[in-house]
N, C-alpha and C positions, 0 to 999 in steps of 0.2 A: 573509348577515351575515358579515360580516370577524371571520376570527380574531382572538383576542388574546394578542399574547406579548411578551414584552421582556429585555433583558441586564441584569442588574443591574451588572456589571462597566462598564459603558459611564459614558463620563465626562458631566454632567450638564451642558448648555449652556456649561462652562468649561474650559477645557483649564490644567490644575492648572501645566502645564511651558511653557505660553506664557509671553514674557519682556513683551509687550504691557501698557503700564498703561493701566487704565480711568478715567475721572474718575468720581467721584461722579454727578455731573449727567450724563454722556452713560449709565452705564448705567442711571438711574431715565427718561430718554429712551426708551432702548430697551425697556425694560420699562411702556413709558407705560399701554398696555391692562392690562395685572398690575396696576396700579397702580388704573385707575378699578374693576376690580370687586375688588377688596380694599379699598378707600373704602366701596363700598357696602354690600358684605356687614359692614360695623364698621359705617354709619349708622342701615339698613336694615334686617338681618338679625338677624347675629350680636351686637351689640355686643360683641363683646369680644374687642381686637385679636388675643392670641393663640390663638383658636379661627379667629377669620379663616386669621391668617395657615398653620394646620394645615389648613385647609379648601383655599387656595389655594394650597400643596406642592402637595396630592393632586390637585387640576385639572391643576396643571399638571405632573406628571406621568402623568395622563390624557392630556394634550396630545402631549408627547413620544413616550409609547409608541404611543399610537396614529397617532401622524405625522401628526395634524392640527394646524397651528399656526396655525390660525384658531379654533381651541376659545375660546379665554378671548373672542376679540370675537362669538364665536355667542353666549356665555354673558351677556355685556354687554347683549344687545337683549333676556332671556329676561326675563317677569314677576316680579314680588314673589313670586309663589303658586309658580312652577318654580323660582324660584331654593333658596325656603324649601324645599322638598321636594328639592329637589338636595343641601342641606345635610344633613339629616337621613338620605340615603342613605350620605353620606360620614360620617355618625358610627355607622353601621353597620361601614362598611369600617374603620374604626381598632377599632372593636369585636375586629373579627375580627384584625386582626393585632397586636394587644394582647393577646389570651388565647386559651391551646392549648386551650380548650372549647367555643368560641362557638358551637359548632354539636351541639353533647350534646342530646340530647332534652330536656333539663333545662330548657335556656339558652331566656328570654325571646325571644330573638330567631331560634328554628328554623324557622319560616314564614315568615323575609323572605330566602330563598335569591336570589330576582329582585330584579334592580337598573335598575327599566325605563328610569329617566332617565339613568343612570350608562351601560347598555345603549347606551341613544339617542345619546348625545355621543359615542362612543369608536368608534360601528358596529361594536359587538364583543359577543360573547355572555358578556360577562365575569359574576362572580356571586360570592357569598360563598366558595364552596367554591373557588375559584381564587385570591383573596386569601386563604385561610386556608392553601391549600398553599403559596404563596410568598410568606406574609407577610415570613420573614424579610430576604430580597431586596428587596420592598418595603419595609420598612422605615429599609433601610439608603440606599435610591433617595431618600424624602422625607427622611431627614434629610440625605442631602446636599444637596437643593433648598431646605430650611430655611435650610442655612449659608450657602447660592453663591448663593442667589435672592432670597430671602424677606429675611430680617434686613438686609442691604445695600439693599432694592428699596422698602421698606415703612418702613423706621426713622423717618424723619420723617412722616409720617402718622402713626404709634404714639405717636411723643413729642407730636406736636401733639394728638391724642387727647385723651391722660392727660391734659394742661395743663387742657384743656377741662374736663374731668370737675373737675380741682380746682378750677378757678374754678368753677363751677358747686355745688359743695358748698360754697367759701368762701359764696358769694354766697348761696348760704340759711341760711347761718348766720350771716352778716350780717343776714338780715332777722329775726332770733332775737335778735339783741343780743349776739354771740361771735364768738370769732375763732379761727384755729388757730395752735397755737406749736409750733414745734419742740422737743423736750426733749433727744432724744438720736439719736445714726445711727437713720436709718428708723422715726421713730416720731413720729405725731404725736399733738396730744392738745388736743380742743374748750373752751374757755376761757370760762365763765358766768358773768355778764351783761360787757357791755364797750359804753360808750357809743358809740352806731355813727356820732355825727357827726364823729368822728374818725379813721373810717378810712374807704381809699379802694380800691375795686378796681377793675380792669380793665373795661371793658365789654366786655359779649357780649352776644351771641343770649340769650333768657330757656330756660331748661330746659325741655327739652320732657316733658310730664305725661302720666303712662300706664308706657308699656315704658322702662324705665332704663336705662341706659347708649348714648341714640340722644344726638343734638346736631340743633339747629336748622337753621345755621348753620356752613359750614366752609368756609373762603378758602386752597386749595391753590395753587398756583404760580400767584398771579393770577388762578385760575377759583374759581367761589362755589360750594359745592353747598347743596343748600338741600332739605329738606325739609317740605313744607306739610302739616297736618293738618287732617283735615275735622271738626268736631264733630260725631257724630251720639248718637242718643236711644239709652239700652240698648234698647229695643224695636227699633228699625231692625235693630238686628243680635243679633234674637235669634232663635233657632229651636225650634219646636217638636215635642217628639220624643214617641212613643208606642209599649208596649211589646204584648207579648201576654200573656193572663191567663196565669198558670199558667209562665212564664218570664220571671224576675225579672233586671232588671238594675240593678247598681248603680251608685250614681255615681261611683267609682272605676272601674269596666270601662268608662264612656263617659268617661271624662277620658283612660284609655289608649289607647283605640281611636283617637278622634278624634286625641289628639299624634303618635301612631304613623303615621297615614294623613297627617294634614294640617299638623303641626308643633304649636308652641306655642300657639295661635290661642284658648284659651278663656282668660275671666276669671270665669266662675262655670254651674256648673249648679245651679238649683232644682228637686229634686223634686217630685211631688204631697205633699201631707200626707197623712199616715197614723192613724189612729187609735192602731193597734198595730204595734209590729215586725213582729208575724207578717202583717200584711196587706201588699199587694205592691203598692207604687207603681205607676200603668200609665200615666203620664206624667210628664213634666218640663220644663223650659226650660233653653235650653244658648245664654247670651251671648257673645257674640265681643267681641274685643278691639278695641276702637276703629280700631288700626292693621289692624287683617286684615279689617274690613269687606269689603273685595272677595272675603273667603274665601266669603262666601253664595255666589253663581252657582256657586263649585264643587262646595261640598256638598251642595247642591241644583240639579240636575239638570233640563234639559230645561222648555221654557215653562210646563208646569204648577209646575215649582219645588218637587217632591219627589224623596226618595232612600230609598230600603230597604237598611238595612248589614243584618249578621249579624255579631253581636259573642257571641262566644266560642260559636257553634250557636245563640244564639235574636237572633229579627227585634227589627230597631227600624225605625220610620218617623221621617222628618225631613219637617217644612216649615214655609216661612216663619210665622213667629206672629204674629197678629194678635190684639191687646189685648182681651177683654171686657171689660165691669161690671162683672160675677161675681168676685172674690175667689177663685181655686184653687188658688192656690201660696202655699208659706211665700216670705215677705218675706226670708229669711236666706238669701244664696247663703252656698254649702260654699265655704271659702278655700279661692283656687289654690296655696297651698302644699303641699296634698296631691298635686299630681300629680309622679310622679315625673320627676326632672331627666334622664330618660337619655341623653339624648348628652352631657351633660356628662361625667356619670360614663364615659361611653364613651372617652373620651378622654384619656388621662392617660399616654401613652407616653413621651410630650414635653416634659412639665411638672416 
């Protein structure tokens, strides 16, 4: 496996003291591939341009250091399931070059020293502890890819973005009877009831239901991207997990475990019901997200379609769930607002 090293003194695809002007249009050209997986990880992934656009500094400074400049189109053909877990590795790595601790016994995140997908793209044995020594050099590397790359490379995709989202907020608020008015710089403010056969909005794609901040529908320099969703039954993508007596888990330790390993992928776990607190749940059900339905084949493993984790020292069993008659689970899934947001919070150097 290929070392990993790099100069941070080294100038960043632009040479600051070239007298050469660029057009607009010939460098979002050149950067055409930066461009489709920055689309995607905002439609697909991330939504939300400026975690994209942090995301794709750090590739493609992955790219440069490692002198592969086929990186970003290896990463173009990769899956939903690699891509999402490629992300989540990169919001480790600003973890760690955001805070002089990230690696204290303390810190949440001391068992994820392996970066096996970040590993795999770079052919380098790279790892937490290598960006925590050179965070500050790195740091200083992506924010110059932010200014020379990213904000020039991406701008209009971000501005057509945000457009989107507002029309898409006007337009359900329109189907409410309101409208939005400007009051003052940067503030807006929803306006109840207002006869809606008087106003007129733009057409679009209808909003797409479920994960928020994706788009249907996006018409980039003449090419359409489009995103199709399959409706399926919460059954379809639910799984059923079972614990061991005498080692209790809870549903906060499978909400972390699974976001940690798999990303964002859950919309609700129901436990068995209980009589008492003191008695130990020994099963549950753990629904997936409409959009991550293809998550099942990973989590569940091999043609019998079971997987055995180890969350925090005790076993859990997963496999696909199949509906009885019987009645054994409470009807009230635990809101997914309990899980914690950590990459987000991981990420704030930038912001």
């Amino acid at each position: 496996m290929a070392s990993f090293s790099y100069s941070s003194s080294s100038s960043i695809f632009i040479d600051s003291s070239s007298k050469v002007i660029i057009t607009d249009e010939d460098f979002k050209n050149f950067h055409g591939i930066d461009r489709k997986l920055f689309l995607r990880l905002v439609s697909d992934i991330v939504h939300e341009p400026r975690r994209a656009t942090l995301f794709m500094a750090l590739f493609l400074w992955f790219e440069k250091t490692a002198k592969d400049f086929t990186l970003i189109s290896k990463l173009l053909q990769w899956p939903h399931a690699l891509l999402t877990d490629l992300t989540n590795e990169a919001a480790l790595v600003y973890t760690c070059i955001d805070s002089s601790d990230c690696l204290t016994k303390n810190n949440v995140n001391l068992k994820y020293f392996d970066l096996p997908l970040t590993q795999k793209i770079t052919n380098s044995g790279i790892s937490l502890h290598f960006i925590h020594r050179n965070r500050i050099g790195i740091k200083q590397a992506i924010v110059e890819l932010m200014k020379n790359v990213c904000d020039r490379a991406f701008d209009d995709i971000v501005v057509q973005y945000l457009l989107q989202k507002k029309a898409q907020r006007e337009q359900n608020l329109m189907k409410q009877g309101g409208v939005y008015c400007n009051v003052s710089a940067g503030f807006e403010v929803a306006v109840l009831p207002l006869p809606p056969q008087n106003v007129m909005v733009p057409p679009l794609a209808p909003p797409l239901q479920g994960r928020g901040g994706a788009f249907d529908v996006m018409v980039l320099n003449n090419e359409v991207w489009e995103r199709k969703d399959v409706i399926v039954t919460a059954d379809d993508r639910t799984i059923f997990l079972t614990f061991s007596k005498g080692y209790p888990i809870s549903d906060t330790e499978i909400r972390e475990f699974f976001f940690r390993r798999y990303g964002d992928v859950i919309e609700g776990v129901l436990m068995q019901e209980v009589a008492s607190v003191e008695e130990q749940p020994l099963y549950a059900r753990m629904v997936l997200r409409p959009e991550f339905i293809h998550m099942m084949e990973v989590i569940l493993e091999g043609p019998a379609r079971k997987s055995k984790f180890c969350i925090n020292g005790k076993h859990l069993w997963a496999r696909k769930y199949v509906r009885k008659t019987t009645k054994l689970l409470s009807p009230a899934i635990s809101p997914a607002t309990s899980l914690p947001n950590i990459p987000r919070e991981s990420i704030r150097f930038l912001n």
